[in-house]
Legacy VTK file of the C-alpha trace (Angstrom):
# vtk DataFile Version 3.0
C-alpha trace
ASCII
DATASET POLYDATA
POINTS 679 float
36.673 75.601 156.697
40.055 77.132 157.820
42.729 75.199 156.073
45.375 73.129 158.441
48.637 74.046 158.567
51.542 72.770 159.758
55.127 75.602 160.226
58.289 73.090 160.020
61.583 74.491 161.108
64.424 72.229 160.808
67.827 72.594 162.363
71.031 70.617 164.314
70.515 72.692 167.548
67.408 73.572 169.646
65.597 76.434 170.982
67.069 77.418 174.362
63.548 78.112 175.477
62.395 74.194 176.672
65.984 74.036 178.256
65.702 77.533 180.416
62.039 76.945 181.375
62.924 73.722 183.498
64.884 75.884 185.703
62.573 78.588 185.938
63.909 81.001 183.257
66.314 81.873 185.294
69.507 80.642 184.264
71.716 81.468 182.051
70.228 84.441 180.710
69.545 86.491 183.419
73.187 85.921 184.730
74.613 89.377 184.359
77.835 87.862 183.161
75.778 85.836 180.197
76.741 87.441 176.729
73.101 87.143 175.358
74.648 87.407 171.445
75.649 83.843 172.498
72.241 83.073 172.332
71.130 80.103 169.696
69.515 82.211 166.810
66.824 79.894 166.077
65.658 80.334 169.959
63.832 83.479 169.267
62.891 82.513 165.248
61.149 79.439 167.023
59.353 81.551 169.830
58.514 84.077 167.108
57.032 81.474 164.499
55.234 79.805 167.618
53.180 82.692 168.699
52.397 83.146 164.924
51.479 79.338 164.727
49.466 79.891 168.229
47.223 82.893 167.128
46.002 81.064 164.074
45.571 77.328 165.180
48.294 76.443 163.412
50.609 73.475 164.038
54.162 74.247 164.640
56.901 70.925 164.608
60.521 71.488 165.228
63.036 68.630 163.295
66.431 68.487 165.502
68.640 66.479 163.086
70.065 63.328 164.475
72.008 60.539 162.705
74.554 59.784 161.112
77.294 62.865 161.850
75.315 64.119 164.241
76.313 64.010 168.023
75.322 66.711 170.816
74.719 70.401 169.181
77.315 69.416 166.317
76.767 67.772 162.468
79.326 66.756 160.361
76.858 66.423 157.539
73.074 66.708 158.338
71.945 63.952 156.754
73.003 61.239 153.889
71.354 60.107 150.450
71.465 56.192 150.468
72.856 57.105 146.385
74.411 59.857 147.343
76.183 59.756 150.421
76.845 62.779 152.882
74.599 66.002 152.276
74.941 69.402 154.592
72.053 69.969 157.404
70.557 72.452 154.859
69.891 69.520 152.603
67.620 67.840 155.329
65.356 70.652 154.917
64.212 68.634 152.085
63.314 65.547 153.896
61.424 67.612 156.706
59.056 69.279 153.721
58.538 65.476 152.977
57.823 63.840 156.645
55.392 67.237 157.087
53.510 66.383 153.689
52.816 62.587 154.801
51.522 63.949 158.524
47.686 65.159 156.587
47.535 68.965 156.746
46.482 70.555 153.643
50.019 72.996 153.983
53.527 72.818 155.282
55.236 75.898 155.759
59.188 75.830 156.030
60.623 78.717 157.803
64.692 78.551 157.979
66.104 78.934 161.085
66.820 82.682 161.010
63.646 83.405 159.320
60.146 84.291 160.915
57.002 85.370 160.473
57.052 89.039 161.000
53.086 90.376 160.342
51.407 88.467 162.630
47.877 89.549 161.901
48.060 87.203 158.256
46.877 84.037 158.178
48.386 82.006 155.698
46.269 82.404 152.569
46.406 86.184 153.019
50.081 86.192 153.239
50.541 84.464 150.289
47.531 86.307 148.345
48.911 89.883 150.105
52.023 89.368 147.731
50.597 88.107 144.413
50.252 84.112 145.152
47.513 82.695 143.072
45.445 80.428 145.145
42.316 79.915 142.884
43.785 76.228 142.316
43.736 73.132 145.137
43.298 70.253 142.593
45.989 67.434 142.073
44.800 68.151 138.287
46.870 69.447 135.378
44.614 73.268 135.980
48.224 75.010 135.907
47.267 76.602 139.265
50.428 77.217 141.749
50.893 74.845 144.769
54.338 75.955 145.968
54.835 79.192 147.059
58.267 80.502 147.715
59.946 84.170 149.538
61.831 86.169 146.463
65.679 85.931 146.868
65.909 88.701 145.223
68.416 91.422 145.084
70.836 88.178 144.866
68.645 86.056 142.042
65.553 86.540 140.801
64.267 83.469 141.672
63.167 81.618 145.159
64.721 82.022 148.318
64.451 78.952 150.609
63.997 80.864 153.877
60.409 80.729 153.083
58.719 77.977 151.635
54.717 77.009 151.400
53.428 73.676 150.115
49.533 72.410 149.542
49.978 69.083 149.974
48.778 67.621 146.583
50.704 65.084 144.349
52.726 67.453 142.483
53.731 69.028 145.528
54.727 65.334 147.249
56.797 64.624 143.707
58.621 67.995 143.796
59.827 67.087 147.069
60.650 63.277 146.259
62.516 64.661 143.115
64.117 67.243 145.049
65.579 64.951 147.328
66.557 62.492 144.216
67.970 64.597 141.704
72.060 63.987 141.448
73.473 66.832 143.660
76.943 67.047 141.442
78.860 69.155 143.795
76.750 70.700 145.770
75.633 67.911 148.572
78.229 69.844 150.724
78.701 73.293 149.070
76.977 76.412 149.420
73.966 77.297 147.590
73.272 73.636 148.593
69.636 72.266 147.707
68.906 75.688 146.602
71.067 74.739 143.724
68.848 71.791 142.404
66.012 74.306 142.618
67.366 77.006 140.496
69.090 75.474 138.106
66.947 72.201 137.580
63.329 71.004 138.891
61.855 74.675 138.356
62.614 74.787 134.880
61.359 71.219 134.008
58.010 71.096 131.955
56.143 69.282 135.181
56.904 71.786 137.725
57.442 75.224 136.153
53.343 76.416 136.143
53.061 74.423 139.447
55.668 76.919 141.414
55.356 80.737 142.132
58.215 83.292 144.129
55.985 85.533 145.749
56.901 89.573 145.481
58.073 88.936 149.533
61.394 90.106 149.712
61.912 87.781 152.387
65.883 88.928 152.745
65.345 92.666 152.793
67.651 94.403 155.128
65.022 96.366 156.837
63.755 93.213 158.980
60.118 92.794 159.659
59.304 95.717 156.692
57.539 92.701 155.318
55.307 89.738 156.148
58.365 87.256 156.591
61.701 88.478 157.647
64.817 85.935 156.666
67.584 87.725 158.123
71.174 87.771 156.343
73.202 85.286 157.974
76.064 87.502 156.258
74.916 90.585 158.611
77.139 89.985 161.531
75.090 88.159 164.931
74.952 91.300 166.287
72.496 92.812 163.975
70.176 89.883 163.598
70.076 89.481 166.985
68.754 92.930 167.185
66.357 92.404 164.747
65.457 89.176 166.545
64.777 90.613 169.612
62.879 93.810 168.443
60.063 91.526 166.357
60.157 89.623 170.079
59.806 92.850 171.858
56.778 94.002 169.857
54.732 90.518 170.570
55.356 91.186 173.844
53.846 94.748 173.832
50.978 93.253 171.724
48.417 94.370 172.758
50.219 97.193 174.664
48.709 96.355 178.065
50.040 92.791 177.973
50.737 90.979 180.513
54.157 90.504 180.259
54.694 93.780 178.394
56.512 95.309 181.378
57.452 99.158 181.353
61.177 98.320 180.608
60.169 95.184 177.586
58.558 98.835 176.301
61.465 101.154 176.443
63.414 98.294 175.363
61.038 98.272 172.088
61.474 102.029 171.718
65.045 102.065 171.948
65.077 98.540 169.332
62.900 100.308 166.725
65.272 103.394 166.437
67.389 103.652 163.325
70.706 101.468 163.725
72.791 104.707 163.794
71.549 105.332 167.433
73.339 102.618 168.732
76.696 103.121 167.710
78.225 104.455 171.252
76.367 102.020 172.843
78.981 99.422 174.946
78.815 95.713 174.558
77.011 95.832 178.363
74.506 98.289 177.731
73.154 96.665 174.497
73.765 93.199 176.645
71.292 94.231 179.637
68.454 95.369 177.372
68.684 92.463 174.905
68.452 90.126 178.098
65.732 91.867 179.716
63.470 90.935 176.693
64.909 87.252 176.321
64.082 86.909 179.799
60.225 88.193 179.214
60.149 85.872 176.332
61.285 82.821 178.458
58.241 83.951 181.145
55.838 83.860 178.432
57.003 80.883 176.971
56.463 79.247 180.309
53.414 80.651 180.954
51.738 79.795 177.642
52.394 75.785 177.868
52.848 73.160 177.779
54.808 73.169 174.234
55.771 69.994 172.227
59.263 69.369 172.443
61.978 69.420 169.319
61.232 65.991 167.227
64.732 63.902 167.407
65.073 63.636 163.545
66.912 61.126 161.703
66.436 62.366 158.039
69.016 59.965 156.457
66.253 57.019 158.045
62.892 59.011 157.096
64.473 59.575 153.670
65.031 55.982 153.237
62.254 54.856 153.923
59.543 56.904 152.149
61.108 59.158 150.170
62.955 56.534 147.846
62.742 56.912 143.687
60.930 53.655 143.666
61.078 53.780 139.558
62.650 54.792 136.387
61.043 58.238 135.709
59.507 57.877 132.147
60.588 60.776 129.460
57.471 62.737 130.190
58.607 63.666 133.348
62.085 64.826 132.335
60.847 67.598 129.693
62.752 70.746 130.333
65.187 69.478 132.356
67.847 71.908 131.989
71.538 70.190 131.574
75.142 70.975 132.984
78.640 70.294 132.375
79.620 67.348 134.935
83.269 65.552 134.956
83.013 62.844 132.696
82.042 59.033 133.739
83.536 56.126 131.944
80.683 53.605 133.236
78.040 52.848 135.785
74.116 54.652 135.763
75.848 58.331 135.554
77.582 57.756 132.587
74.261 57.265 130.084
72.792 60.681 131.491
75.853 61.974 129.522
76.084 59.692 126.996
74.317 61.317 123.045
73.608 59.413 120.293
73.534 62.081 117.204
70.503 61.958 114.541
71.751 63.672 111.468
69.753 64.318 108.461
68.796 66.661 105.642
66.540 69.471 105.451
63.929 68.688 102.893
64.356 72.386 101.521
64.766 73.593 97.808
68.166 75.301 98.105
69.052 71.750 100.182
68.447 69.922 96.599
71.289 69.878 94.045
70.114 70.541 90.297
69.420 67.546 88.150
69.821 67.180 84.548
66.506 67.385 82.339
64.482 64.624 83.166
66.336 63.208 86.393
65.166 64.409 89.961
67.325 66.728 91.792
69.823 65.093 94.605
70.155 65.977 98.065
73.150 67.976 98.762
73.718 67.726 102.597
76.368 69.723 103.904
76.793 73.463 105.665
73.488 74.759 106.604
71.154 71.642 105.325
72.288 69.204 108.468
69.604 68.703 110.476
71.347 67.362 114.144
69.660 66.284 117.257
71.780 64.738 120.256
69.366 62.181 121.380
70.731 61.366 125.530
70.342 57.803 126.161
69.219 57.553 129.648
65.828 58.468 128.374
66.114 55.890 125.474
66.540 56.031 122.023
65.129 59.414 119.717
63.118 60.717 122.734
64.541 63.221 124.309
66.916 65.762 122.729
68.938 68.629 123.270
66.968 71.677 122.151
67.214 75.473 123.030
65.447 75.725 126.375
62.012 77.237 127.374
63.547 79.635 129.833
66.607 81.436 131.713
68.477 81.568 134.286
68.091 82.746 137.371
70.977 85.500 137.765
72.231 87.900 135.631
73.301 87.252 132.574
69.739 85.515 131.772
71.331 83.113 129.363
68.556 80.497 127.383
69.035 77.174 128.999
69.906 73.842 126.968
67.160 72.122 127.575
65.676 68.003 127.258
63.196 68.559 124.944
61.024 65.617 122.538
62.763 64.406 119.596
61.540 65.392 116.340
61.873 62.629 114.793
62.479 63.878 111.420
59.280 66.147 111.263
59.565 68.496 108.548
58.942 72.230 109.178
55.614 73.417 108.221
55.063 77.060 106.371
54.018 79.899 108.543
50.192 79.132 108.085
50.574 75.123 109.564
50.849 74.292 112.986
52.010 77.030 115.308
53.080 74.270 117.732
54.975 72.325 115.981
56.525 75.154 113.886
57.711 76.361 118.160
58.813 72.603 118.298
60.900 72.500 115.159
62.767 75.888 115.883
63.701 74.691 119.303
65.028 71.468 118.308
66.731 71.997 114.708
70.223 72.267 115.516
73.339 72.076 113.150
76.721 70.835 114.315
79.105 72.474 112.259
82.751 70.452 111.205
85.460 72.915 113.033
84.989 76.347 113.966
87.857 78.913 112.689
89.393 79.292 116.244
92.456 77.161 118.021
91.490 75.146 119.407
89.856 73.300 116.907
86.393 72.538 117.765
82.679 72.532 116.219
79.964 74.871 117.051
76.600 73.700 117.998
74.084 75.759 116.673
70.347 76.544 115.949
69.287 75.963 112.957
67.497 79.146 112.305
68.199 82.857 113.146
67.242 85.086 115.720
64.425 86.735 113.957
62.821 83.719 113.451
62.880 82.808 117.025
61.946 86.104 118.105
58.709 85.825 115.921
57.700 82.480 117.135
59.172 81.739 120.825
58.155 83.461 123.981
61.119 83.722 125.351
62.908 85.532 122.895
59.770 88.234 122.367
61.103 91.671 122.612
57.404 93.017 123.107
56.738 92.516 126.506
59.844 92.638 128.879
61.742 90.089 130.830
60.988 86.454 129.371
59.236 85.439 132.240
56.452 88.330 131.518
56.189 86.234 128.200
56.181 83.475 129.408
53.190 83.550 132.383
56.238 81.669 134.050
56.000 83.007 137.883
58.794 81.544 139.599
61.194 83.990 137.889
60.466 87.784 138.558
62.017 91.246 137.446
63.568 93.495 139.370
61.201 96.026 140.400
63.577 98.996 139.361
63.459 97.712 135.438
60.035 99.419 135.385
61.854 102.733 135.972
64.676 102.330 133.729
63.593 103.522 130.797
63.073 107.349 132.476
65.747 107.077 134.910
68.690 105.143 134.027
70.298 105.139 137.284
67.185 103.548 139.375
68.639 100.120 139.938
71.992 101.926 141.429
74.425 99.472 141.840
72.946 96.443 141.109
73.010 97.116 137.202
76.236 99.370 137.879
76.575 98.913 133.460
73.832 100.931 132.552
74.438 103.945 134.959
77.917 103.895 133.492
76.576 103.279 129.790
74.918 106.707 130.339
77.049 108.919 131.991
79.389 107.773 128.738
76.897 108.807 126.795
76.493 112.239 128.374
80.057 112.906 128.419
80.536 111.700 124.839
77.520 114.112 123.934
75.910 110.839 121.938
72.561 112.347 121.414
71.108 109.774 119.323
71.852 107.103 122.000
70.489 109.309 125.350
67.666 110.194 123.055
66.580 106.269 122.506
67.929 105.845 125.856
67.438 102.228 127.421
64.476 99.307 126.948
63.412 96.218 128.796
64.362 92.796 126.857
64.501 89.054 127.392
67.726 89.285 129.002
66.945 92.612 131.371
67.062 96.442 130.324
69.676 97.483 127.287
70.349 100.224 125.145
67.307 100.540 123.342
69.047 100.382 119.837
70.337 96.990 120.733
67.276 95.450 121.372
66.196 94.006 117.967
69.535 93.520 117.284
71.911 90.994 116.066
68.003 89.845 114.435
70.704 87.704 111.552
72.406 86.049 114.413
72.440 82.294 115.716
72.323 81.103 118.849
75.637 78.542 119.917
75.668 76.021 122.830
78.226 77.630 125.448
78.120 77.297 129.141
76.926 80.034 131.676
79.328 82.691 132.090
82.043 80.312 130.019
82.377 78.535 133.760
84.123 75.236 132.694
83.843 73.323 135.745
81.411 71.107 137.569
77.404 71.828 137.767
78.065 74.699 135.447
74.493 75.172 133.411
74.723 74.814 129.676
73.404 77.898 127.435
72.693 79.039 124.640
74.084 82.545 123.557
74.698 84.124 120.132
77.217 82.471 118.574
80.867 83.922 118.191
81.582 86.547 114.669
84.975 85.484 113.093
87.471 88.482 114.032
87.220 91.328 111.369
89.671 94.695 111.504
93.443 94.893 112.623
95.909 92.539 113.881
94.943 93.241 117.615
90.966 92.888 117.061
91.781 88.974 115.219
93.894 88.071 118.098
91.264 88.915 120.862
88.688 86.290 119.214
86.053 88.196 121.743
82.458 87.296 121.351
80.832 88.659 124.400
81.458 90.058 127.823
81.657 86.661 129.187
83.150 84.416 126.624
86.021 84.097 123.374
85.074 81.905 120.796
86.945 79.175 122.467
84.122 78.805 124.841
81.514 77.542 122.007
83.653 74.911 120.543
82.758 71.098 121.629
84.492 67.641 120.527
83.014 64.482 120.477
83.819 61.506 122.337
83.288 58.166 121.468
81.746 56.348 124.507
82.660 52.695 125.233
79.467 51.558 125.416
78.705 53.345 121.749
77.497 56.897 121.289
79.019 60.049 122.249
80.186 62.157 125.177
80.186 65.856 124.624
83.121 67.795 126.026
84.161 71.679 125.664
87.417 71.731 123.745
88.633 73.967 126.425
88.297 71.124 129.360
88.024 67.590 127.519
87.855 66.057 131.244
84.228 68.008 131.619
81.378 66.319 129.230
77.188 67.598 128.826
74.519 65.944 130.645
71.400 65.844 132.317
71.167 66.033 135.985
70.229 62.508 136.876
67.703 60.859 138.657
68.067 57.402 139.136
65.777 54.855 141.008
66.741 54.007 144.545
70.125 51.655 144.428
73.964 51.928 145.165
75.787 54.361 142.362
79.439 52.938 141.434
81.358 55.922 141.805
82.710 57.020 138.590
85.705 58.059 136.660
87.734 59.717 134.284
87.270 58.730 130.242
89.078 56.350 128.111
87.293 56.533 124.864
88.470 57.310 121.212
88.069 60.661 120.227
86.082 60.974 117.017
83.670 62.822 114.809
84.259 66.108 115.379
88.641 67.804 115.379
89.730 67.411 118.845
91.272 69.741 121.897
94.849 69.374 123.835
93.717 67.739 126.961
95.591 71.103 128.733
93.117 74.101 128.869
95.315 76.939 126.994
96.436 80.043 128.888
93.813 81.892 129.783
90.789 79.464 129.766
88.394 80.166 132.239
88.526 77.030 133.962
86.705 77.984 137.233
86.671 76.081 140.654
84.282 78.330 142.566
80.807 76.919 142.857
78.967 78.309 139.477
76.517 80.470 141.495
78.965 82.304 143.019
78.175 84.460 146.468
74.569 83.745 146.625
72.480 84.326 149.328
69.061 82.114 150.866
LINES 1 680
679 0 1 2 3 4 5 6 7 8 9 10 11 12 13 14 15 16 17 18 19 20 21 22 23 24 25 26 27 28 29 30 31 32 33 34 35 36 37 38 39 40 41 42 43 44 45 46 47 48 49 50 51 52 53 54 55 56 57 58 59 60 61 62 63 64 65 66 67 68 69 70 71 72 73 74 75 76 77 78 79 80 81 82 83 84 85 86 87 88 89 90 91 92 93 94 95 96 97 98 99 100 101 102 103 104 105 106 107 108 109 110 111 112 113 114 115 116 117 118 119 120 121 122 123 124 125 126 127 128 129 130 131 132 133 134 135 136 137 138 139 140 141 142 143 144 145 146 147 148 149 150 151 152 153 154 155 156 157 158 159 160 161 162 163 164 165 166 167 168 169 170 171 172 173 174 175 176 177 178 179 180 181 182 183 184 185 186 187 188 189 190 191 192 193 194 195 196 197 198 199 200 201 202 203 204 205 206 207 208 209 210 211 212 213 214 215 216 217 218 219 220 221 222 223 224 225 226 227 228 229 230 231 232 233 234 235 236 237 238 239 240 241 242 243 244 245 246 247 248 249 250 251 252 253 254 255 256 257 258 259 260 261 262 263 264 265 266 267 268 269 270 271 272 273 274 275 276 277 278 279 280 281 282 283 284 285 286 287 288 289 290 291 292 293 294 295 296 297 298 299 300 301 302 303 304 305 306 307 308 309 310 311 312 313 314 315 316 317 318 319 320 321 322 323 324 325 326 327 328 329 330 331 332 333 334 335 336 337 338 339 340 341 342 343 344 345 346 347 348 349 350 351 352 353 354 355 356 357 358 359 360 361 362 363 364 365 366 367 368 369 370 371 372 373 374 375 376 377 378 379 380 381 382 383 384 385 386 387 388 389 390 391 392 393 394 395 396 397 398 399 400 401 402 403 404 405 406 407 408 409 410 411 412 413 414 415 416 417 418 419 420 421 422 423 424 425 426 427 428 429 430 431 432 433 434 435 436 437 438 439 440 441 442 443 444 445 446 447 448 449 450 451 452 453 454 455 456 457 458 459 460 461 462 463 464 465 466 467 468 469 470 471 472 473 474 475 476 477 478 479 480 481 482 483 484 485 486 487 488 489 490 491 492 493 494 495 496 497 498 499 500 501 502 503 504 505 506 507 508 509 510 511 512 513 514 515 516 517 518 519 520 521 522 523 524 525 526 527 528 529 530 531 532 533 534 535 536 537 538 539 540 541 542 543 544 545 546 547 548 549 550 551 552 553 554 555 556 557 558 559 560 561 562 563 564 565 566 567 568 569 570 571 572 573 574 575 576 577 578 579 580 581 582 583 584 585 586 587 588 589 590 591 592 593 594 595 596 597 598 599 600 601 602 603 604 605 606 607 608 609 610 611 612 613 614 615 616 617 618 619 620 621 622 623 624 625 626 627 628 629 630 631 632 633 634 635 636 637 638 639 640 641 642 643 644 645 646 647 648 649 650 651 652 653 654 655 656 657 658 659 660 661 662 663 664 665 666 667 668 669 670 671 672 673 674 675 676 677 678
């Protein structure tokens, strides 16, 4: 039995198309003073996805947002979290996935508003199949089998683009989306990349979700539109050129089969002149491109009319569907929470936020030979618990007492560098580690979750490191994510939401395949060549964890620890927390001590945390560079009003303290921590 299938777009404005048809398609477009790229861009993206939706039985249901800050063809903010408060219209996309999954078809497709389904001739399952989706799976079950498939934002991230998003409508499809909604935004309700944020940097990482999600190879944002099965056009590529693009994928419906209809001898020398290369068009005045872009809008209105009747846009209030069924109607238990990856947020002093940032620390000793201080004949030896023979766990306390820790994080991020996340992982709860020949799995435990928190690193300002326990080497052997045997982690891993770039597979014979987007390794080797280095251009480069490298510095560093920092040293709000080796006290001249440079991204400043004690008891973790900023878990609360929250009070202890003023140079960044991302 075919499956059913239901294509949501969601959006503040209409199609054109229900509006032009009452009067006959005749007005405005075929007004020879109409400036067609005034068109609505999600008039032709709607037509498109509707003849898609049309060949294959499929339903198709446009959401027009309505509510609160929305009036006419204008929103303040799309929609608004009861919790929350305000979120942008690309937010609501969230709560249209959710209405779609209650209405009983076994998928919901999203398609964004500039995106559309350019092969026609796929159904569904083939389109997802055609570009690696795994579909042998349709249980609610724990079988690991993918239920959410996503478009590959890729070349901005290597994770999922949200022009392109297909659901089966299971359970752990129906939580994703209630979770998604849920989770804390931080500063991203109203700030580009939005909900996509919450995505990449949260609810795909988390133990519950990560096998259940796969980014299809579907370079849904590639800039030749239609070369694949979806096209999400760059909404950085000027109107004029999507509206091309637009039209052209209309053009060739139209002349589909060629003896259509309404495939009229100019709708076909319209399509040759649209499928030329772009360079063709460059003496081409604004009327001349205005009268052939109309003359197909105007065949697609015909058609349109001809083809109904068509449901009309559903008036949307997401703030009021949201509300009402897709509320966090209880405390999520630990369980679900595993992986959760966690972020630097500004501080709270009280209220539900503050114990998602609150830590109680476990400390105690390794039960280890070199750990135990000689004893005279006769007496047993003493423990001697300092340096190295700390055991610490930070314990956060919105999941309750010892049962979920900070621990070095089952996978990376999602743009370059591909820093190890801090993670929520289970508490060890003073579990000893086994020799090499016990337990693998709780051996992998154990060397995730052993940290050390040293007393004061050598660096101004004064702060303490937090560390892994155990080296590099060690983790290498044992964790996935740190194999250098097989490639990118997520090759490790069997996690699919993550992909590689496809040039990394050429790297290794041509250094120069990715082009610009790994500019450092084309410049690594010319160096090379014009330095004569033969022993480097002879081992040439390799595919790691973290992306391709000089070959010789892939088992390096194999002494080295691993240091809480945050990604790319971004001190500010919603900035990921990571794990990267930690900083080398300065060695050589005067100049090289002053530097204090651990990496490209980061001094030794950047690894240094203080401790804070919290009024209600435990401890807020803060960077020593930005006191004001403190390391939590992205919350998600059940459904109730969220005091808003402030800045900290509490008595500094337990670990040397910061100035509250960053010192010259900290990176201290306001821009949002993704930076120009795209989807």
């Amino acid at each position: 039995m075919a499956p059913r299938v239901v294509l949501i777009m969601v959006d503040t404005t209409p199609p054109n198309l229900h509006e032009w048809t009452l009067g006959g398609c005749k007005l405005p477009p075929d007004h020879r003073d109409y400036d067609i790229t005034k068109l609505n861009v999600v008039t032709l993206t709607y037509y498109l996805n509707l003849r898609y939706a049309r060949r294959h039985g499929y339903d198709l249901k446009f959401y027009q947002l309505q509510g609160q800050g929305c009036a006419h063809y204008k929103c303040g903010a799309g929609c608004s979290h009861e919790q929350y408060g305000p979120r942008h219209a690309s937010y609501c996309k969230v709560v249209g996935l959710g209405d779609a999954l209650n209405g009983g078809h076994d998928w919901v497709v999203f398609l964004d508003s500039d995106a559309f389904i350019a092969n026609a001739s796929l159904p569904l399952p083939e389109l997802i199949s055609s570009f690696g989706g795994d579909l042998k799976g349709n249980r609610d079950d724990a079988d690991g089998s993918a239920h959410g498939f996503f478009g590959w934002d890729w070349p901005y991230t290597l994770g999922p683009n949200m022009g392109f998003i297909a659901l089966r409508n299971t359970l752990p499809m129906r939580s994703l989306v209630r979770d998604w909604w849920n989770l804390h935004p931080g500063s991203f309700s109203n700030s580009h990349p939005y909900e996509q944020h919450n995505l990449h940097w949260g609810l795909m990482h988390m133990r519950r979700f990560r096998r259940r999600l796969q980014t299809l190879r579907l370079i849904t944002m590639d800039p030749a539109a239609g070369a694949n099965a979806v096209a999400h056009l760059d909404h950085t590529a000027g109107t004029r050129n999507r509206l091309w693009a637009m039209v052209g994928a209309a053009a060739d419906w139209l002349c589909n089969p060629p003896d259509g209809e309404h495939c009229t001898s100019k709708v076909r020398e319209s399509l040759e002149t649209l499928q030329q290369p772009r360079a063709n068009w460059s003496g081409w005045h604004h009327a001349r491109r205005n009268k052939l872009l109309r003359r197909v809008v105007l065949r697609v209105c015909a058609e349109f009319n001809a083809s109904g009747p068509h449901a009309p846009p559903i008036l949307f209030n997401a703030t009021a569907v949201a509300a009402s069924s897709m509320r966090q109607t209880r405390r999520p238990p630990p369980s679900d929470l595993v992986g959760s990856p966690l972020q630097l947020v500004n501080c709270s002093r009280a209220g539900p936020l503050a114990a998602w940032q609150t830590w109680d620390l476990l400390r105690r000793c390794r039960q280890e030979p070199r750990c135990l201080t000689p004893a005279p004949p006769g007496a047993a030896p003493e423990q001697s618990c300092h340096g190295m023979c700390v055991v610490d766990e930070l314990s956060l306390r919105a999941t309750g007492a010892g049962s979920l820790c900070l621990q070095l994080g089952t996978t990376r991020s999602v743009r370059q560098p591909y820093s190890l996340l801090a993670q929520l992982g289970v508490c060890l709860a003073g579990q000893r580690l086994p020799d090499r020949a016990s337990n693998d799995s709780v051996r992998i435990a154990m060397l995730r979750g052993q940290l050390n928190i040293g007393e004061e690193s050598s660096a101004e300002p004064k702060g303490a490191l937090i560390k892994s326990l155990h080296r590099l080497r060690n983790l290498r052997a044992m964790l996935p994510e740190h194999r250098t045997d097989c490639g990118f982690w997520s090759n490790c891993t069997g996690m699919r939401v993550v992909l590689p770039k496809p040039c990394w597979s050429r790297v290794a014979e041509d250094p120069t395949a990715c082009g610009s987007s790994e500019r450092v390794l084309a410049t690594t080797w010319a160096r090379w060549t014009e330095d004569n280095n033969t022993a480097q251009l002879a081992r040439g480069f390799a595919l790691g964890p973290t992306g391709p490298l000089p070959a010789k510095m892939l088992l390096g560093g194999a002494k080295d620890r691993l240091c809480l920092s945050a990604w790319r040293s971004y001190l500010k709000e919603g900035a990921a927390a990571t794990f990267e080796r930690c900083p080398k006290p300065p060695t050589g001249g005067k100049e090289r001590r002053e530097k204090k440079t651990s990496s490209k991204w980061a001094g030794a400043g950047y690894f240094q945390w203080t401790q804070t004690l919290a009024p209600g008891g435990g401890y807020l973790i803060s960077p020593s560079l930005a006191p004001g900023l403190c390391l939590a878990a992205t919350p998600l609360l059940p459904s109730g009003p969220v005091r808003p929250s402030g800045a900290v009070d509490g008595v500094r202890a337990g670990l040397r303290l910061s100035s509250n003023v960053a010192p010259k140079g900290a990176r201290v960044e306001q821009a949002d921590s993704d930076g120009p991302q795209k989807g």
